[in-house]
N, C-alpha and C positions, 0 to 999 in steps of 0.2 A: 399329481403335481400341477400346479398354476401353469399355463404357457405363457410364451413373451405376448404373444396377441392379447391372450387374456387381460393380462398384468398391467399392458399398456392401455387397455377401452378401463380399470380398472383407476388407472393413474387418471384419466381424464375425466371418471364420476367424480375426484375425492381429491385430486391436490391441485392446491395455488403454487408453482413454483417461483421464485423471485426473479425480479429484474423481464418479467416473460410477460407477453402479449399472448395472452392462452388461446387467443382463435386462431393465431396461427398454426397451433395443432388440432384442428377439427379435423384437417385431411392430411396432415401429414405425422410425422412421430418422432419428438423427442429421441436424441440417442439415446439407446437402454444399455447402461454400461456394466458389463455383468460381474468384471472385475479387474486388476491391475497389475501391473511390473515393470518395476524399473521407470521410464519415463514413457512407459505406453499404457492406454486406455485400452480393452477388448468387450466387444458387447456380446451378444448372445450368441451370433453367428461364429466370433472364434477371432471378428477382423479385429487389427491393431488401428491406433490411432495415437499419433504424438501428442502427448498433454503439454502443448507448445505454451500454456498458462500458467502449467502449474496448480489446475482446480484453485483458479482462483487467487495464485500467486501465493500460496502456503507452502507446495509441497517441494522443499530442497534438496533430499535425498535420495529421491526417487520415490515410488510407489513398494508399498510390503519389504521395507527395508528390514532384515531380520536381527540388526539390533538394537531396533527402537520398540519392534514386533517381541521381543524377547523381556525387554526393561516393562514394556506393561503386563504382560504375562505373568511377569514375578510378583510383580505390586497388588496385581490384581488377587494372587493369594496372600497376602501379607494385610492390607489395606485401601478399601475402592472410593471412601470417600468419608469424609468428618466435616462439621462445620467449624470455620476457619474464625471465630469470635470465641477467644479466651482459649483455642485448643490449637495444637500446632503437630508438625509431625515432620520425620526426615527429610524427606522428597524437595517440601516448600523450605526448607533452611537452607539446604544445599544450593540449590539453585538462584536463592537469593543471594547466595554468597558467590556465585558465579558470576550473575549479574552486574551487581556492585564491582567485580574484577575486569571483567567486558569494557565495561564504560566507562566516560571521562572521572575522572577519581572523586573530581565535586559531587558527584549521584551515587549516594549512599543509602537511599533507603527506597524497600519495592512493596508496592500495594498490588495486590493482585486482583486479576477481574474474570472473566470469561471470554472477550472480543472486543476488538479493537476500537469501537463505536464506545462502547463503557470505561476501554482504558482513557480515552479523550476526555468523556464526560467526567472522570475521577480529575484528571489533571484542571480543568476548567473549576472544577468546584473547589477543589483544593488552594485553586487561585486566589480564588472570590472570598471563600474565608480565610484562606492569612492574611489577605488585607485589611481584613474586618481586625483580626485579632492584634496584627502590626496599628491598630487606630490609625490607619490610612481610608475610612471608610467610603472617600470620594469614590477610589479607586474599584469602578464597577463593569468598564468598558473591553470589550473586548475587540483586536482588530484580526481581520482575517482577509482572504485574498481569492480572486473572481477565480475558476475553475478547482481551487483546491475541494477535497473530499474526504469527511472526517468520521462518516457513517450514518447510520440513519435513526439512532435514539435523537430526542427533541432539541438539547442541547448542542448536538455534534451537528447535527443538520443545522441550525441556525448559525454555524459558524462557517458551512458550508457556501459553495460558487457554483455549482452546476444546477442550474437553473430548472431541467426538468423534474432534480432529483427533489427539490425544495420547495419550490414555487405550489404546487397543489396543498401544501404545512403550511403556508406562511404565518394562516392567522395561529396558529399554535408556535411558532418561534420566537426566539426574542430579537431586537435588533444590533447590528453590530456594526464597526468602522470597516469599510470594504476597502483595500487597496487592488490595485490593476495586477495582474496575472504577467510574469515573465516570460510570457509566451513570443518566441524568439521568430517564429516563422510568422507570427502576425501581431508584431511590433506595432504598438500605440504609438511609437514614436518615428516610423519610418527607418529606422536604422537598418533594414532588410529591405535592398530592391526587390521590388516582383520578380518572382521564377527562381530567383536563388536557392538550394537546396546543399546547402555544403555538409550534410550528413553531419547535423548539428551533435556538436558533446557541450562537453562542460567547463569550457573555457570560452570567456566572450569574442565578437568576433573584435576587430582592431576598432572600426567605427561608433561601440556600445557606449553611454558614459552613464548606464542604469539609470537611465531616465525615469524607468517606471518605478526605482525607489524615491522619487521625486512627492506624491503626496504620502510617501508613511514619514518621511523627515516633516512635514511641514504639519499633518496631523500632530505630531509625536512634540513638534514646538509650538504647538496652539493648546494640545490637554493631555499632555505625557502625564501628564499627574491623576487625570482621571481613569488612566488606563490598568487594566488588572493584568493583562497576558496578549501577545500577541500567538495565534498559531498556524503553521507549515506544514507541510511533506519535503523535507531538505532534496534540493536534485530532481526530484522527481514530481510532476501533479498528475498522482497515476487514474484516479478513475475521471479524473478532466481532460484526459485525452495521452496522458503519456508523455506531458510536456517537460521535456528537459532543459533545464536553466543554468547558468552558469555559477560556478563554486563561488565566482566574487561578489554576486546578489547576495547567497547565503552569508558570507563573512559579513560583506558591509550591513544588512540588515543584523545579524547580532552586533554589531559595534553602536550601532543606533536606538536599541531596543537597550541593550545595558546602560549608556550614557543616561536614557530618562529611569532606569529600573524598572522598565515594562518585564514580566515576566515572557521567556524565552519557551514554547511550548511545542517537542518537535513529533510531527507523526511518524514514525518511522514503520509503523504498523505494516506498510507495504513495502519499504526498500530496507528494512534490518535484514541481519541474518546474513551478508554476505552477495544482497541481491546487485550490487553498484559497485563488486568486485573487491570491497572492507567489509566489514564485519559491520558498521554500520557507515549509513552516508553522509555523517558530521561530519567523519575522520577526514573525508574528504577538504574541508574546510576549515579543522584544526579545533573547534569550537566545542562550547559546554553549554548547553541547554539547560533550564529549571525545572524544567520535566521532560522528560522522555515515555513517549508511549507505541509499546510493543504488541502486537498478536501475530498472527497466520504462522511466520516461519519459527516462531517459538517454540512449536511443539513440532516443527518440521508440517504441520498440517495432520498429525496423525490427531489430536485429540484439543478440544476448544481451550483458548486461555488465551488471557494477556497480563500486563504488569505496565502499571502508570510508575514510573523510577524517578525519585527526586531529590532536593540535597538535605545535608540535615538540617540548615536554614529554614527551610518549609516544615520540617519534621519537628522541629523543638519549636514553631509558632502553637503549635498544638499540644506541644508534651505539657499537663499543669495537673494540677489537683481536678477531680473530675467537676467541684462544684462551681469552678470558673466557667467550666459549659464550651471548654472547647473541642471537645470528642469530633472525631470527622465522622459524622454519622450518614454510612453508606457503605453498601457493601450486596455480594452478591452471592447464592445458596452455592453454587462450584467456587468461590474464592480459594485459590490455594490445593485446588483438586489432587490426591495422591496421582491418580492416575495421568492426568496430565503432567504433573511434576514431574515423573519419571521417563515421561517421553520428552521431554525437555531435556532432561537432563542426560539423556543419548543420544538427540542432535548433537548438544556441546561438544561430546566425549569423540562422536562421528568429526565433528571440524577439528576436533585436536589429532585426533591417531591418524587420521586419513590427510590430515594436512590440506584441508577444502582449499582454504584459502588460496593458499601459494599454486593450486592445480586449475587456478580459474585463468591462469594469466593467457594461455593458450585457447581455450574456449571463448574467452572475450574476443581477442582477437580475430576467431575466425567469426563469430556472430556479428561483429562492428565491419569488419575489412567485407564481409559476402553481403551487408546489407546494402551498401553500396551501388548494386547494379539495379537495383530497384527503382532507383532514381534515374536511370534512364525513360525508364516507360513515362507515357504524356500524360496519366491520371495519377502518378504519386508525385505529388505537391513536396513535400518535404520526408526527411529521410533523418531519424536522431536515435539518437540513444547512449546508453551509458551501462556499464559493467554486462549483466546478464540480461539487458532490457533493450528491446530497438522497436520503432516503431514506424509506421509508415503512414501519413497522412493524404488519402484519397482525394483528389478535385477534379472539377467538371471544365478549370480552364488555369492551368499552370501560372499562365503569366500575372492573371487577375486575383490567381487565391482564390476564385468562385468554388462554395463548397454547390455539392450536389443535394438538388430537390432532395428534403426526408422523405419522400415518398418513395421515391428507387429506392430505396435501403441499398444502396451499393453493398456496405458491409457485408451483412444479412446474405448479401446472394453470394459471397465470397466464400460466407462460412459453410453455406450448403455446397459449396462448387469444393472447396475444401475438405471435405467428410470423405468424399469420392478419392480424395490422394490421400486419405490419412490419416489427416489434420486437425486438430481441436486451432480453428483460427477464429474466433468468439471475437467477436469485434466492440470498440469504443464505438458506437455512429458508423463513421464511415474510415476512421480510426484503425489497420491492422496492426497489427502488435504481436510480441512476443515476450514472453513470461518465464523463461526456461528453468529447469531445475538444477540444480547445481552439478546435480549428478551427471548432466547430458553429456556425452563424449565428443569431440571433436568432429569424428565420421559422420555424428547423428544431426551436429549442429548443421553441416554440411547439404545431408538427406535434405533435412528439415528445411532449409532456403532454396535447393534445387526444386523441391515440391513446390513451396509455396510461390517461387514463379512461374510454374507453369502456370496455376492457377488465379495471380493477378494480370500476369503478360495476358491470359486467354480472356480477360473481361472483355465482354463487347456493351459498350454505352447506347 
């Protein structure tokens, strides 16, 4: 048998891992995570570690949950995979019919994809040709917002705000209307004193009058009519830092966006599923998007997929005889995956019998009420969050908002200082955060902020 030493001098002839600066493992070693349970990671030696992310903000029911473990099981001897053009099967009917039952009742029809990156690019293109087919053809524009993040196929990044993630693509992206980022602790507009950190949610504070929807109104009455789709992450701009905004930016921007018939495009890809304490983070705001697009906690994280959901509006611009040429031609070899189906489709069954939802109301509380103390130390800037999500923004000088040199990687030395209590604390920049599973219990929410202040209080700058 391979040993972990082996395995790992073998990991660093032969893989690129993402998001990863790989010379940083010339002398040191990737965690080798050997395997899983419940809301812990264990690597080869036997240690635990809290998956305070989620692998990535997928996993909701924990790790090796055994009856989602059980539903691909069965599938797998019944059905592993068909192509999903002209041929259909149980798994994908069901679940679409779940779907369409989940969500605002105007979102009747689901395209399915493999990851959330493609569920975007489905919604964005499906944009672009019903405008064509409505002979609206002007309408070719799309607007988007500075730190939002929509994934990294060509299209989704071009509609993307994080600047390291995009800027090396550019000459490959197309261009698009930018508006300012609702970022609350570093307000374009001054509505936030320096040093305030009121353990920001999602209600504005008294002094806000959403200034920074100030150029998508004035865009939107200068070439509303050019426009094909505006798109979001409602509440949350999770890989732009974890920025949480307030539920009345999301309402008054859909009231704005419908008034021109700008198409309403929401990512939900990272806060669906129950992550913002609803089942999705519109509900928050009352509203009905034109598209909706889902992956990661779809399938609970157990197996890839996503679904672009829209109304029949969109769906009958394309329904005609085939020689009118309006076929939405795209699509992907796992569309509609059995296997993934099925684990979908025992998430759902896990939020219905186990009553997810209604058991979150106490774990929010203690993840939002214990984030709190965080913000006493003098290098967390700001302190926010919302349902299963909180975040804590790192600085070099409280009162000024000075972030710290990239060169410290402050993060970076959290996350390693973090490993040693436990921790999976995978940082935005300098950005710590938490990503919790739904599953996580009270006690453990608890553990889990005891630990991770030992190990911010113990930063030495």
């Amino acid at each position: 048998m391979t040993s972990k030493v082996d395995l790992l001098e073998l990991d660093r002839r032969y893989l690129w891992h993402p998001y990863t600066q790989m010379k940083d493992f010339e002398k040191e070693n990737p965690l080798f995570v050997d395997r899983a349970d419940g809301v812990f990671l264990f690597d080869a030696q036997g240690r635990r570690y809290y998956d305070t992310i989620s692998s990535w903000w997928c996993i909701l029911h924990g790790h090796n949950h055994p009856r989602i473990k059980s539903a691909i099981r069965d599938q797998l001897e019944r059905l592993e995979h068909v192509h999903f053009a002209s041929t259909t099967h149980e798994g994908a009917i069901r679940l679409a019919e779940k779907l369409a039952v989940l969500t605002p009742e105007r979102l009747s029809r689901i395209f399915y994809s493999d990851n959330g990156s493609t569920a975007c690019e489905v919604a964005i293109k499906m944009s672009l040709q019903y405008w064509k087919h409505m002979g609206e053809t002007q309408r070719e524009g799309f607007v988007s917002i500075e730190r939002g993040y929509h994934g990294d196929t060509i299209g989704a990044m071009s509609l993307g705000g994080v600047p390291k993630f995009k800027s090396p693509f550019d000459a490959l992206t197309f261009d698009s209307y930018r508006i300012p980022s609702p970022y609350c602790y570093r307000c374009l507009y001054g509505k936030r004193p320096p040093g305030q950190s009121p353990n920001h949610q999602i209600t504005k504070s008294p002094n806000c009058s959403l200034d920074c929807l100030g150029p998508l109104e004035k865009l939107l009455a200068d070439k509303g009519n050019e426009i094909a789709g505006i798109i979001l992450e409602p509440l949350i701009q999770a890989a732009g830092g974890m920025i949480v905004y307030p539920v009345e930016y999301l309402k008054r921007l859909a009231e704005l966006v419908s008034h021109y018939r700008v198409h309403l495009i929401l990512d939900e890809v990272a806060t669906g599923f129950g992550r913002t304490g609803r089942m999705f983070a519109l509900e928050h705001a009352g509203i009905s998007p034109d598209f909706l697009c889902l992956s990661k906690g779809l399938t609970a994280g157990y197996m890839p997929m996503a679904a672009t959901i829209t109304t029949d509006d969109v769906y009958n611009a394309f329904y005609a005889d085939y020689k009118k040429g309006r076929t939405f031609f795209h699509g992907h070899t796992f569309t509609g995956n059995p296997l993934a189906s099925a684990a979908a489709l025992a998430s759902l069954e896990i939020f219905e019998q186990e009553n997810v939802l209604n058991g979150l109301q106490d774990k929010i509380s203690a993840l939002q009420s214990g984030i709190k103390k965080f913000g006493e130390l003098p290098w967390v800037g700001d302190v926010r969050g919302i349902g299963m999500v909180a975040a804590l923004e790192l600085v070099m000088d409280r009162k000024t908002r000075t972030a710290f040199p990239t060169e410290k990687r402050v993060g970076w030395t959290i996350y390693k200082e973090g490993l040693n209590k436990g921790l999976i604390l995978r940082p935005l920049g300098d950005i710590v955060y938490f990503f919790l599973p739904l599953s996580v219990t009270v006690d453990q929410i608890e553990d889990i902020l005891d630990r991770s202040f030992e190990v911010i209080s113990g930063f030495k700058l």
